[in-house]
C-alpha positions as CSV (number, residue, x, y, z in Angstrom):
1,X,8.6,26.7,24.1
2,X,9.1,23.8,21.1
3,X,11.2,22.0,24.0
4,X,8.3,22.1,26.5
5,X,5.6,21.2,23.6
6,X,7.6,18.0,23.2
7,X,7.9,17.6,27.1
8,X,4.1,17.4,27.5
9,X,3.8,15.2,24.4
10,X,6.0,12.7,26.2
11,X,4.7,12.6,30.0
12,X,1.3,12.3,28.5
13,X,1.7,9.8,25.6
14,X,3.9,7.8,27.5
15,X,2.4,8.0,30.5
16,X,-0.5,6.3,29.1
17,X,0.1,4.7,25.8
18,X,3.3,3.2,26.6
19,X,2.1,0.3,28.8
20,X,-0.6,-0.6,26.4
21,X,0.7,-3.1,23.9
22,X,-1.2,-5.1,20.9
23,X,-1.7,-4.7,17.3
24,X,-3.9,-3.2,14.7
25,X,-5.4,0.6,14.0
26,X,-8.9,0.9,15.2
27,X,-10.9,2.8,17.7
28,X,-10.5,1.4,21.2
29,X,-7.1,0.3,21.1
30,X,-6.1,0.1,24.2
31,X,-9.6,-1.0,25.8
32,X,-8.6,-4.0,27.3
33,X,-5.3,-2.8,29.4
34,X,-5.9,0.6,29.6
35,X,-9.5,1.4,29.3
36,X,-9.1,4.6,31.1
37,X,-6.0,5.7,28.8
38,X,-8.1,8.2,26.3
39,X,-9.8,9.6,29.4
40,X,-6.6,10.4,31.6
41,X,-5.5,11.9,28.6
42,X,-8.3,13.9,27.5
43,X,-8.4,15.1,31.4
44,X,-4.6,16.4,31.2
45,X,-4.6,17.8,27.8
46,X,-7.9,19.7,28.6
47,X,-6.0,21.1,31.8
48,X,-3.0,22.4,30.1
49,X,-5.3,24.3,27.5
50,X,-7.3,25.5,29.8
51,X,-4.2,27.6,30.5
52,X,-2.5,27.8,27.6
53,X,-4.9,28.6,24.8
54,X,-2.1,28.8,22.1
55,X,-1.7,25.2,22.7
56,X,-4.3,23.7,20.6
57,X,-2.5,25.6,17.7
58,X,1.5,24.2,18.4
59,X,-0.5,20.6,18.5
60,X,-2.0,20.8,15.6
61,X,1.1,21.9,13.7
62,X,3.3,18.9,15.5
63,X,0.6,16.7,14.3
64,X,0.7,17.9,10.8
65,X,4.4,17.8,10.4
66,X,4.7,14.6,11.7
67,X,2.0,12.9,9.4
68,X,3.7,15.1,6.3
69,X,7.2,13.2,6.9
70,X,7.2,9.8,7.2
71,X,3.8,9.2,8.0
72,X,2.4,9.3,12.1
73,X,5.4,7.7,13.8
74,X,6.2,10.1,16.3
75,X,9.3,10.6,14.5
76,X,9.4,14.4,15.1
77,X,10.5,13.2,18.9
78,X,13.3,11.8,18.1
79,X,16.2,14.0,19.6
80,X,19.5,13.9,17.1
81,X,22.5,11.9,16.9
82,X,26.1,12.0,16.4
83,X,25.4,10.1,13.0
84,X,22.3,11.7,12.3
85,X,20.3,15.0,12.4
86,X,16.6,14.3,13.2
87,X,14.1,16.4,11.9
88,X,12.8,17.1,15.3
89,X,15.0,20.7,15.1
90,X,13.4,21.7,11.9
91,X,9.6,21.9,13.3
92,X,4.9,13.0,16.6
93,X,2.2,11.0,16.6
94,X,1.3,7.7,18.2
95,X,1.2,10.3,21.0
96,X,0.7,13.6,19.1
97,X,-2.7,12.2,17.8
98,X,-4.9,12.1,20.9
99,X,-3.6,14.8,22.6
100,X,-4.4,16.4,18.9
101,X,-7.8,15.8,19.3
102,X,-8.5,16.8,22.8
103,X,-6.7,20.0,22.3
104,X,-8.6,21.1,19.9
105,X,-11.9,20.2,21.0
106,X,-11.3,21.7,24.3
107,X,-13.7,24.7,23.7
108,X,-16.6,22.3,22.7
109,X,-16.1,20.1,25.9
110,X,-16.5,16.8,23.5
111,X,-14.1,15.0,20.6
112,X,-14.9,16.3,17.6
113,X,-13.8,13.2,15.6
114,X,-12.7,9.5,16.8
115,X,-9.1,9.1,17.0
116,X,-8.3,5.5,15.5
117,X,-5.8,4.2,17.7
118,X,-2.9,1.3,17.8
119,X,0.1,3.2,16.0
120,X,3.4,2.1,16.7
121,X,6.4,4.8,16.5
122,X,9.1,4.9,13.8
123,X,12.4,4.5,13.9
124,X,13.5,7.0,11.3
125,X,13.9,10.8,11.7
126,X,15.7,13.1,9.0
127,X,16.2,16.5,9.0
128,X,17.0,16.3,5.3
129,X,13.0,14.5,4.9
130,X,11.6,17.5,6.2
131,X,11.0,20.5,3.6
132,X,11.1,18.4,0.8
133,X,7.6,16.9,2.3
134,X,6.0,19.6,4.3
135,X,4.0,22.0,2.3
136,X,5.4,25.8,1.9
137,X,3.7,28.6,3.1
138,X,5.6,30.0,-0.1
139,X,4.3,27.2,-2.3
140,X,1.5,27.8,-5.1
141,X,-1.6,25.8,-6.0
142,X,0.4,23.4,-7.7
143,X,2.8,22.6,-5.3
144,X,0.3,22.0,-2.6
145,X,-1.5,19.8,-4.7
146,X,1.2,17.9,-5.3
147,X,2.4,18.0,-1.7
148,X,-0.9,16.2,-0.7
149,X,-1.1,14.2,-4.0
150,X,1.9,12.6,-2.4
151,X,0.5,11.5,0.9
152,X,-2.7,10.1,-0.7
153,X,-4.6,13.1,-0.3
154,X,-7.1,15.1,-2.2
155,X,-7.5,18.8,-3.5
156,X,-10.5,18.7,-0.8
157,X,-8.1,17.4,2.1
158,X,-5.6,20.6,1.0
159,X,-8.5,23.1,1.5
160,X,-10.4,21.6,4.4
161,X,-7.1,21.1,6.3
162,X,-5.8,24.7,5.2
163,X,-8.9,25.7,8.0
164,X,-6.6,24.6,10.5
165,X,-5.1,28.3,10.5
166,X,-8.2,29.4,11.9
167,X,-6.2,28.8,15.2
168,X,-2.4,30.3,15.5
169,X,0.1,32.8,14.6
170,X,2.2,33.3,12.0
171,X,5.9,34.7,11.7
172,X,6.3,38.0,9.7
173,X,9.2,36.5,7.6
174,X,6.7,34.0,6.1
175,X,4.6,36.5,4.5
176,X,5.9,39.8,4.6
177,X,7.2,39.7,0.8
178,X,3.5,39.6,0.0
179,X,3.6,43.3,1.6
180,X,7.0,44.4,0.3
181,X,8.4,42.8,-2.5
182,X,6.1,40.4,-3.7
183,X,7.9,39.9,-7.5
184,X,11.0,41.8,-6.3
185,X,10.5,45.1,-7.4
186,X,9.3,46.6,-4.0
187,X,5.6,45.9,-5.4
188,X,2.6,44.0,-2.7
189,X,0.4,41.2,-3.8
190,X,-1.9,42.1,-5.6
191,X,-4.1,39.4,-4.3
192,X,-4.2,40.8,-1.0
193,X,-7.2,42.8,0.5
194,X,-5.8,46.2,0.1
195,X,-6.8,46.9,4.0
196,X,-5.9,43.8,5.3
197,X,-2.3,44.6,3.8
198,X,-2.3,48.1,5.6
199,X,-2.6,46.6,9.0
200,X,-0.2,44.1,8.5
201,X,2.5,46.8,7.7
202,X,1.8,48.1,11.2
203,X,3.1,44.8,12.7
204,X,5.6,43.7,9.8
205,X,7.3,46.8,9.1
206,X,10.1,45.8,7.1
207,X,11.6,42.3,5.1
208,X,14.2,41.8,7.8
209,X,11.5,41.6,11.0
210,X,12.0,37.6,11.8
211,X,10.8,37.9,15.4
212,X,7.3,39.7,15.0
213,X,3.9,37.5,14.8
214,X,0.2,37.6,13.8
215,X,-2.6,36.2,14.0
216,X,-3.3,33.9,11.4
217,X,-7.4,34.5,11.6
218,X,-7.9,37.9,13.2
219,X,-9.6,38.6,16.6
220,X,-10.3,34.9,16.1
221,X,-7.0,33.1,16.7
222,X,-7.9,31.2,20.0
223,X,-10.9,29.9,18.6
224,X,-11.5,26.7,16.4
225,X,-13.9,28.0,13.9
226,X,-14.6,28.5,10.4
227,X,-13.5,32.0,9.8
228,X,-10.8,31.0,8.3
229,X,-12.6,30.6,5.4
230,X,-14.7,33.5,6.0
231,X,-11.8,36.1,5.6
232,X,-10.0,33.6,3.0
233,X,-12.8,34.5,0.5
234,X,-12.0,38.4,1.4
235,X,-8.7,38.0,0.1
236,X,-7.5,38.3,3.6
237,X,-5.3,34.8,3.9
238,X,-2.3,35.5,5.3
239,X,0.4,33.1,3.6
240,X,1.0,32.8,0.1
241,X,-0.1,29.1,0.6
242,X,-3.5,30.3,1.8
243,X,-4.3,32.6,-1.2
244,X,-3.1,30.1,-3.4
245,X,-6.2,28.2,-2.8
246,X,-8.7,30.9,-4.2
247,X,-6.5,30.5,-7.5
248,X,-8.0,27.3,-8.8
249,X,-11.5,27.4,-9.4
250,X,-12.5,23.4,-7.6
251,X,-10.4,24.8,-4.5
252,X,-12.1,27.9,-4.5
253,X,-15.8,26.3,-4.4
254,X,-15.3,24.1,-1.4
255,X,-13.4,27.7,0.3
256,X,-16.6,29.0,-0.5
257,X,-18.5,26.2,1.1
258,X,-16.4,25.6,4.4
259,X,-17.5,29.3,5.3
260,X,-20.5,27.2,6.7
261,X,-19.4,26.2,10.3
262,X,-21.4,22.9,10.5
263,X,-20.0,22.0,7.2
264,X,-16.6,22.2,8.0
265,X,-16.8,21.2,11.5
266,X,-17.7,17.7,9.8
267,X,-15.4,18.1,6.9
268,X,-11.9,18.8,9.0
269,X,-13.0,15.7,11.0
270,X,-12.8,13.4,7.9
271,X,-10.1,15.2,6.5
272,X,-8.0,15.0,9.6
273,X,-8.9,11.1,9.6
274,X,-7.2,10.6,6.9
275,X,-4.2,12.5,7.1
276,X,-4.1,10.5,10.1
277,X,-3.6,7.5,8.4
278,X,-0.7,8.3,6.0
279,X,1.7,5.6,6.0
280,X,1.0,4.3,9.8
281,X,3.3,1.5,11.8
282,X,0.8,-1.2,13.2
283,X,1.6,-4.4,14.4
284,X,5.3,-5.8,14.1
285,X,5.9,-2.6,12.2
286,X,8.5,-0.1,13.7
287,X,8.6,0.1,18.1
288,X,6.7,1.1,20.9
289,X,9.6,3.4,22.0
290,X,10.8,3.4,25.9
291,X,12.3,6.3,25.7
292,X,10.5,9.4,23.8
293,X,13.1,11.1,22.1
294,X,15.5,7.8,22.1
295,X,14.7,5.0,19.4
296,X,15.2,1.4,21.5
C-alpha cells in the first residue's frame, strides 16, 4: 500500500510540478507556466479519495514525516542505495504538499488553507534521521515539546496538529502497553477512560498482536473533524503521545478549546502553514528532481 501511496505522489507531483521551474515560496508559484497545475491536481487527488477514503489519512502522515526530517524536500521519495539507506522504508513534499491539501479538504469541496508553493526537493534521505526527529507515539509531554521545539514550532502547533488523528488508524503494537502492561507489571493506564480501554481489548487482545488496527477517532475516522479533541478530553486518546497532551496544563487549555470545530478548522490551517515551512529548498537550493525516487 506505502508503495502505491508513493506511486500516486509521483505521477501527480511530477506530472504537474515538474515542468514548472523558477524560484521563491509564495502562493501562485507556478502561475505563469503552469497556471492550471493546482487545478489538475486538485481534480486527480479529489478522484482517488473519492475512492479511497483512507487516503487523506496516509497523506497527511507522508506529509508530516517528511516536514519532521529534513524539512519539506520530498526526501521521503527517495528510493535507497548501495551506499545509503533512505529513510523512505522507515515511513515528501514539494509534491506531498498539495496533494496534502486537496486530500484532506476533499469532503468540504474547497482548500481549507493556501498551499505556499515553489519548494525545491532535497538531495538527502537517511534512514538513521528518521526516529531521532519524528515524534513517538510513546513519547511524553516533554519529548514532544521538544520534538517541535526543534523544528521551530510551538506547544500550540504540537496540540493543534495532534488533531490530525481525527482521520486514520492506528497499529495495536503502538498502544496496547497502555492496556496490558503499561509500567510493566501487567497494570493499564490509568489515564485511560476505563470503557474506552475495555473495547480496545476486544480488538488488541494481547502485547504480541502487530497486525490488528483501530481507529484512531472512533465512528469518526473518515472524517476531518474536531472530535479528536472531543474524545481527547474523555481520556479516550489512543497513543501515549495523545494523552500526553492533557498532562500539562497550557496543552490541555487549547485541547479544551479545539473541541470547537470552527476553531480548529482555522487553527490546523495556520498550524499546518507552518510546519510547512520547516527548513524549505527555494531557489538554487537543493533540485527539481527528474526522477521521483532518484536524486539527479
Amino acid at each position: 500500500m506505502k508503495a502505491q501511496l508513493l506511486l500516486f505522489v509521483c505521477l501527480v507531483g511530477f506530472g504537474v510540478f515538474g515542468v514548472c521551474q523558477a524560484g521563491g515560496l509564495r502562493k501562485n508559484f507556478y502561475r505563469d507556466r503552469c497556471d492550471s497545475a493546482e487545478d489538475i491536481v486538485r481534480n486527480i487527488t479529489w478522484k482517488h479519495v473519492s475512492g479511497n477514503p483512507n487516503l487523506a489519512a496516509k497523506l497527511l502522515r507522508m506529509h508530516f514525516h517528511d516536514c519532521f526530517v529534513r524539512g519539506c524536500d520530498g526526501s521521503i521519495l527517495i528510493n535507497s542505495t548501495a551506499n545509503s539507506t533512505a529513510g523512505k522504508g522507515c515511513n515528501s513534499e514539494s509534491k506531498v504538499c498539495q496533494v496534502l491539501i486537496d486530500s484532506v479538504s476533499f469532503q468540504f469541496k474547497k482548500p481549507m488553507w493556501k498551499v505556499l508553493t515553489g519548494r525545491r526537493d532535497g538531495r538527502v534521505s537517511l534512514a538513521s534521521e528518521v526516529f531521532p526527529n519524528i515524534p513517538s507515539p510513546f513519547a511524553n509531554f516533554s519529548q514532544l515539546k521538544q520534538n517541535f521545539s526543534n523544528k521551530g514550532l510551538t506547544v500550540h502547533d504540537l496540540v493543534v496538529l495532534s488533531g490530525g488523528h481525527t482521520i486514520g488508524i492506528g497499529h495495536c503494537n503502538l498502544f496496547s502497553f497502555r492496556l496490558y502492561n503499561f509500567t510493566g507489571k501487567g497494570d493499564q493506564d490509568p489515564s485511560l477512560n476505563p470503557a474506552y480501554a475495555e473495547f480496545l481489548k476486544t480488538k488488541c487482545r494481547s502485547l504480541s498482536d502487530t497486525t490488528t488496527t483501530v481507529e484512531m477517532d472512533p465512528g469518526s475516522s473518515d472524517d476531518f473533524d474536531n472530535n479528536y479533541f472531543v474524545i481527547l478530553n474523555q481520556n479516550k486518546g489512543l497513543f501515549q503521545s495523545d494523552a500526553a497532551l492533557l498532562t500539562n496544563k497550557g496543552a490541555r487549555n487549547i485541547a479544551k478549546e479545539l473541541t470547537n470545530r470552527a476553531k480548529f478548522f482555522t487553527e490546523f490551517a495556520q498550524s499546518m502553514k507552518r510546519m510547512g515551512a520547516i527548513e524549505v529548498l527555494t531557489g538554487t537550493a537543493g533540485e527539481i528532481r527528474k526522477q521521483c525516487s532518484v536524486i539527479n
